[in-house]
FIKOLZA-1660 file (N, C-alpha, C; in steps of 0.1 Angstrom, whole numbers, plus 5000, padded with zeros to 4 digits):
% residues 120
   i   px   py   pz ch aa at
   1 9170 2483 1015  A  X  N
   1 9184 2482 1011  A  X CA
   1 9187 2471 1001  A  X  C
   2 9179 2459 1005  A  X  N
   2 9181 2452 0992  A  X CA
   2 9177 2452 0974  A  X  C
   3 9172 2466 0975  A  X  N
   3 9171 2469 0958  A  X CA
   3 9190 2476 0960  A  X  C
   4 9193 2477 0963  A  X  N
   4 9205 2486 0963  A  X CA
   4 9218 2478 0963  A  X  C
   5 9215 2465 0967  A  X  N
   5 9227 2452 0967  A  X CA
   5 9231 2445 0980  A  X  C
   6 9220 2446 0989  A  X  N
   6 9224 2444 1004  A  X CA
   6 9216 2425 1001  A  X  C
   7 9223 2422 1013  A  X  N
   7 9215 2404 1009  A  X CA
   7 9220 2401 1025  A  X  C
   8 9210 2396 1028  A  X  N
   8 9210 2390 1048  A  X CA
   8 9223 2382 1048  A  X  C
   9 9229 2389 1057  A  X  N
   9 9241 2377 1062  A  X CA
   9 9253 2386 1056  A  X  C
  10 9256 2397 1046  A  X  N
  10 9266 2405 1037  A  X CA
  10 9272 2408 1053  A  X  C
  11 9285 2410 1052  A  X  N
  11 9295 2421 1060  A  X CA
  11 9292 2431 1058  A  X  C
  12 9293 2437 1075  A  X  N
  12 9294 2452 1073  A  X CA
  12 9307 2455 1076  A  X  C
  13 9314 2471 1069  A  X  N
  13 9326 2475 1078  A  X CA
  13 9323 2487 1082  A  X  C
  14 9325 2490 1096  A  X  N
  14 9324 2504 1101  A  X CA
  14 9337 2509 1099  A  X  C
  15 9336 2524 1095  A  X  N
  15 9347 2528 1090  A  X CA
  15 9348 2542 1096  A  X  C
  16 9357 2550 1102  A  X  N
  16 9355 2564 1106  A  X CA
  16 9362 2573 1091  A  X  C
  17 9351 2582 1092  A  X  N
  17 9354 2592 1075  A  X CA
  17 9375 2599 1070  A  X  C
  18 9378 2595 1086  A  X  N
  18 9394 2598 1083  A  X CA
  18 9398 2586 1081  A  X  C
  19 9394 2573 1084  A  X  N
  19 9403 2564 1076  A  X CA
  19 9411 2559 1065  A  X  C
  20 9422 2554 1064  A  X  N
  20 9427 2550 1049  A  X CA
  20 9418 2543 1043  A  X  C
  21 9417 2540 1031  A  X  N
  21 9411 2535 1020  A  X CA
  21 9419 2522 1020  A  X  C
  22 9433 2520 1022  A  X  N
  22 9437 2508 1018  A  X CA
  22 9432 2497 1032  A  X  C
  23 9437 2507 1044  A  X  N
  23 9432 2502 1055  A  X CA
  23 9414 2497 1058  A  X  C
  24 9405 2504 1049  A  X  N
  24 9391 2500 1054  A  X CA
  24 9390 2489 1042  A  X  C
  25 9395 2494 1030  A  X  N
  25 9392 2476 1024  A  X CA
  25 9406 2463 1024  A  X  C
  26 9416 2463 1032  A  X  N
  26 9421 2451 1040  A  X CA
  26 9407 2445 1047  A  X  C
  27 9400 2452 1055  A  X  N
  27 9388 2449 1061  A  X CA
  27 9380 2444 1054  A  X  C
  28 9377 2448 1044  A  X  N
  28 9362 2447 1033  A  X CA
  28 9374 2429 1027  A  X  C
  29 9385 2430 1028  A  X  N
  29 9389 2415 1016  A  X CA
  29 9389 2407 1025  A  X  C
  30 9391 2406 1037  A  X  N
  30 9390 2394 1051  A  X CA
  30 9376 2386 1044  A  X  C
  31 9365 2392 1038  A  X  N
  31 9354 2384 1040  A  X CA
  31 9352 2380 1026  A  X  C
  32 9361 2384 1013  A  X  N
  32 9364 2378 1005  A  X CA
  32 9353 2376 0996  A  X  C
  33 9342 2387 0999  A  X  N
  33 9327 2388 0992  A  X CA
  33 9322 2404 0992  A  X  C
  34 9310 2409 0985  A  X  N
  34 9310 2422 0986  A  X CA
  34 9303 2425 0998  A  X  C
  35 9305 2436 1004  A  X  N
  35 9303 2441 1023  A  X CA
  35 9294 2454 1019  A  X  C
  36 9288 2464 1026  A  X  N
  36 9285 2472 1032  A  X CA
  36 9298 2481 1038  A  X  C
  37 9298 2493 1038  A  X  N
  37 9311 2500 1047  A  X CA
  37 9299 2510 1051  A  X  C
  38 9294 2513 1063  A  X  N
  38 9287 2517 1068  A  X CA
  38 9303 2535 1078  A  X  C
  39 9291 2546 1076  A  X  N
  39 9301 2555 1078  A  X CA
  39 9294 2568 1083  A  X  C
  40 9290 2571 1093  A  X  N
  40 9291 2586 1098  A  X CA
  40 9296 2596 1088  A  X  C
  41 9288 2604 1083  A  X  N
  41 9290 2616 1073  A  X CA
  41 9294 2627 1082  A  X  C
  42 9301 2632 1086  A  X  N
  42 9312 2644 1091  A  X CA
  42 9304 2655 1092  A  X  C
  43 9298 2659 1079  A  X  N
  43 9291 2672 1079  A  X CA
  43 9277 2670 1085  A  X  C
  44 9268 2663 1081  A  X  N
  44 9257 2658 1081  A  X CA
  44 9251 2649 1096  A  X  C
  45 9261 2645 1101  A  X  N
  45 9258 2632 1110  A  X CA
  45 9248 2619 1106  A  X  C
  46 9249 2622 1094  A  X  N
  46 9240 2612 1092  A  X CA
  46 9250 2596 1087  A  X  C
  47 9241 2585 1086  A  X  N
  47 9245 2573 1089  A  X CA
  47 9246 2570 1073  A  X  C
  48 9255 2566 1068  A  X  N
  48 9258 2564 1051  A  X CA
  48 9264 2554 1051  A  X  C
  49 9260 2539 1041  A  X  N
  49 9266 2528 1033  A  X CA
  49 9267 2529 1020  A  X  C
  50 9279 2527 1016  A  X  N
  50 9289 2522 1008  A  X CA
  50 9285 2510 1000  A  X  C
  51 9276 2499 0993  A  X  N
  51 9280 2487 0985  A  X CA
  51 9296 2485 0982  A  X  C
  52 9302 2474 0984  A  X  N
  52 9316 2471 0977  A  X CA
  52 9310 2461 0971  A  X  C
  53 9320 2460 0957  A  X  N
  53 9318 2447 0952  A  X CA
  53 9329 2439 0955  A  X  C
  54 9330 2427 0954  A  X  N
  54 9345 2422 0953  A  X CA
  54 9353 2424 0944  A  X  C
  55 9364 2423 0944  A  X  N
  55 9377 2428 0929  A  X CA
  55 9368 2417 0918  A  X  C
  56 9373 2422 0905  A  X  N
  56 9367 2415 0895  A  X CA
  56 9373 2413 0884  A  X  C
  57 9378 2401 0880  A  X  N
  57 9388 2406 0867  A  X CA
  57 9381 2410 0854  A  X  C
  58 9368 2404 0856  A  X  N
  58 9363 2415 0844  A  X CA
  58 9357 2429 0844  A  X  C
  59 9362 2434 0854  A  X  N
  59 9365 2449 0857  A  X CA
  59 9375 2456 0847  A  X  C
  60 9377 2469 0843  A  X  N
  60 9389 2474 0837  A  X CA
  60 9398 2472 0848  A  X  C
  61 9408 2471 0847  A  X  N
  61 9418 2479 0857  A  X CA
  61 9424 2488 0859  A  X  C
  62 9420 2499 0869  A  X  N
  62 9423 2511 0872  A  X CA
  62 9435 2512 0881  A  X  C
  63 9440 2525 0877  A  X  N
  63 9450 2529 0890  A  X CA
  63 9447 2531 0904  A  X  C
  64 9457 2524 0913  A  X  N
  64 9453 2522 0927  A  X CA
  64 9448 2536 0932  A  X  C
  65 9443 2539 0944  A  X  N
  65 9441 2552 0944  A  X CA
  65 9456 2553 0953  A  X  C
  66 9454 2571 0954  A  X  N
  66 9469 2574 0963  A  X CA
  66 9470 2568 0973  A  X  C
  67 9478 2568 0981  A  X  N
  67 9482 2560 0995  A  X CA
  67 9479 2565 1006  A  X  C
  68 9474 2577 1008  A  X  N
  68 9469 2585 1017  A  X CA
  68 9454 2586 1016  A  X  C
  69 9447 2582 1004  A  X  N
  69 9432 2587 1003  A  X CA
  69 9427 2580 1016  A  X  C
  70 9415 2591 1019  A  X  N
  70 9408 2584 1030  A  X CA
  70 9392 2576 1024  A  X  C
  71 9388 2572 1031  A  X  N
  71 9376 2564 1030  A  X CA
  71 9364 2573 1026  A  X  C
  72 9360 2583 1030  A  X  N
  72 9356 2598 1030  A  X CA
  72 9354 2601 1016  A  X  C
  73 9364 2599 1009  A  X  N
  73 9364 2602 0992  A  X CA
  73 9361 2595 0982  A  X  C
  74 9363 2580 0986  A  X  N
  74 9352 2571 0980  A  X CA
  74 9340 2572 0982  A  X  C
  75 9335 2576 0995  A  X  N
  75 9317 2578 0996  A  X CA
  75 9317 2586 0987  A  X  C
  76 9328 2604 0986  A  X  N
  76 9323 2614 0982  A  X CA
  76 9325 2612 0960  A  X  C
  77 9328 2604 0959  A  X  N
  77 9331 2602 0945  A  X CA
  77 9324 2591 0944  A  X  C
  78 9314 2582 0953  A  X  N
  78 9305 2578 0947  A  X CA
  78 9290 2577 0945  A  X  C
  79 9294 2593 0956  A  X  N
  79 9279 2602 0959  A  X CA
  79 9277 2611 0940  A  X  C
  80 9289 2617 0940  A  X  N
  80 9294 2626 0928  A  X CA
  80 9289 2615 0918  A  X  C
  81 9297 2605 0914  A  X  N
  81 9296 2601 0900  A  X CA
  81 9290 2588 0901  A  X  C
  82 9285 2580 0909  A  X  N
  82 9273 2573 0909  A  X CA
  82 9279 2559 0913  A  X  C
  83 9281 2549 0901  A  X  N
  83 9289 2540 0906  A  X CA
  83 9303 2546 0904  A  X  C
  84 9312 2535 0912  A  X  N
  84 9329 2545 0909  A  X CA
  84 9335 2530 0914  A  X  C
  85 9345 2526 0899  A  X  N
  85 9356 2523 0899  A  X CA
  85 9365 2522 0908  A  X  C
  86 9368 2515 0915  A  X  N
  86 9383 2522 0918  A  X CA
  86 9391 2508 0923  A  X  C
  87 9402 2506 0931  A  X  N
  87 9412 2497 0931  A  X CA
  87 9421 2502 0943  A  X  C
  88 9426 2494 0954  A  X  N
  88 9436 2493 0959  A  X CA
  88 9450 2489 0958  A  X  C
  89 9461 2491 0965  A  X  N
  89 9475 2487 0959  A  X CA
  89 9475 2473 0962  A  X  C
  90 9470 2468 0969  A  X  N
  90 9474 2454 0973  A  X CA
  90 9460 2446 0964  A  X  C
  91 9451 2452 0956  A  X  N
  91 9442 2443 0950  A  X CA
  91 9444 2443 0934  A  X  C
  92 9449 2431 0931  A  X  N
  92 9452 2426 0917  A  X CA
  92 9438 2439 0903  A  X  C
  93 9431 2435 0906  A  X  N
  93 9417 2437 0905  A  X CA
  93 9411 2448 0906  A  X  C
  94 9403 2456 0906  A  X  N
  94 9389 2467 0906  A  X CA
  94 9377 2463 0911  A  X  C
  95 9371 2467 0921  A  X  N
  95 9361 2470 0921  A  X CA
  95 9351 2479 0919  A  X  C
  96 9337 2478 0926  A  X  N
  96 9330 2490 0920  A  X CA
  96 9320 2494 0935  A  X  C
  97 9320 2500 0935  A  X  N
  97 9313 2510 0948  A  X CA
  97 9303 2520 0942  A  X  C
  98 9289 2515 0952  A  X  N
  98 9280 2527 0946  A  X CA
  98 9272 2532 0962  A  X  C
  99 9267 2544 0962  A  X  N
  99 9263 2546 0976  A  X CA
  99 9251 2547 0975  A  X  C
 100 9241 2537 0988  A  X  N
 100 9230 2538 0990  A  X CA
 100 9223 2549 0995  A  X  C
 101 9214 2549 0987  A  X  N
 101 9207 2559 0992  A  X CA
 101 9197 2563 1007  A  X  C
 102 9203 2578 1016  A  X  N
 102 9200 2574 1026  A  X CA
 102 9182 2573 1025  A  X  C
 103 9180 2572 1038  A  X  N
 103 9169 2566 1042  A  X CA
 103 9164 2575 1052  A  X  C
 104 9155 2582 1049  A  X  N
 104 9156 2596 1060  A  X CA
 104 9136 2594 1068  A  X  C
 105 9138 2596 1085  A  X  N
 105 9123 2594 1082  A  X CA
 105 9117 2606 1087  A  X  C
 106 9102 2604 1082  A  X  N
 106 9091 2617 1080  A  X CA
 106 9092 2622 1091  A  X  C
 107 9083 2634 1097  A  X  N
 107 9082 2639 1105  A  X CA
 107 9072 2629 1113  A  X  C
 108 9061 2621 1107  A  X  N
 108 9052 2615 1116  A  X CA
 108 9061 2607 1118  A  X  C
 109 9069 2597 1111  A  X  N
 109 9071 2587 1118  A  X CA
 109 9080 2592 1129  A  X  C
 110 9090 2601 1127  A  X  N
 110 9097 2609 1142  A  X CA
 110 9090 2607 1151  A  X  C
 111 9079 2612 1148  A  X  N
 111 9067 2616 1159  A  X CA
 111 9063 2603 1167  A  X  C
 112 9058 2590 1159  A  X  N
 112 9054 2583 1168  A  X CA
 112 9066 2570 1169  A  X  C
 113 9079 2577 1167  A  X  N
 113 9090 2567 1172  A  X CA
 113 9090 2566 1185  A  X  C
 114 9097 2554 1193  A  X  N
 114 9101 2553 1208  A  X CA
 114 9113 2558 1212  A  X  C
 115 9116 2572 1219  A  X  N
 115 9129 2572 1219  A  X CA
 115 9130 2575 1236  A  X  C
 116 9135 2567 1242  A  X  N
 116 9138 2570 1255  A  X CA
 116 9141 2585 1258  A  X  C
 117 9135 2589 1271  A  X  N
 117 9146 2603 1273  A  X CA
 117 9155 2601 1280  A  X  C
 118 9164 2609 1282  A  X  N
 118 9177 2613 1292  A  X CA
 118 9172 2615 1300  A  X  C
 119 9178 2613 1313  A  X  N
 119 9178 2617 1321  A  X CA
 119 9192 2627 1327  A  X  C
 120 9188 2640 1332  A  X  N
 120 9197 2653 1329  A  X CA
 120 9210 2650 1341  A  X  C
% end
């Protein structure tokens, strides 16, 4: 993860895929540095981060997104178009979001992973 922008000690924010957007980065500016937004994919179940950067004024400045977007649409627009722009109402500033790539493992290593069983 750290070719991708992660560095030991970064914030994470867990985010559920219906969240607001303004609402999960209030979260991401508490730490006032760039975070992780770690997120359950809906369709997929699989485990998906987000990079944020912090606002930047030498960013362009974009229009905030709508007031309803959910969190869900930034992964999916920065699955789509790679890094992605964007901006909140309450952030002077822009940042940039790009999504890491997941991390999926082989069938051997499935194989000789440790996974407890259930008991029924």
């Amino acid at each position: 993860m750290s070719q991708h922008g992660w560095t030991q000690g970064m914030p994470v924010v867990m985010a559920g895929a219906q969240e607001l957007l303004d609402d999960v980065m209030g979260l991401v500016s508490v730490h006032g540095r760039a975070a992780l937004i770690a997120m359950i994919d809906p369709r997929s179940d699989d485990l998906q981060f987000l990079h944020v950067s912090a606002p930047s004024p030498v960013l362009e400045i974009v229009t905030p997104a709508a007031a309803r977007t959910r969190i869900a649409s930034l992964f999916a627009a920065a699955q789509d178009e790679g890094m992605q722009t964007f901006r909140v109402k309450y952030w002077q500033h822009s940042a940039v979001a790009h999504l890491i790539p997941a991390c999926h493992q082989s069938a051997e290593e499935d194989r000789l992973s440790y996974r407890p069983k259930l008991s029924s």
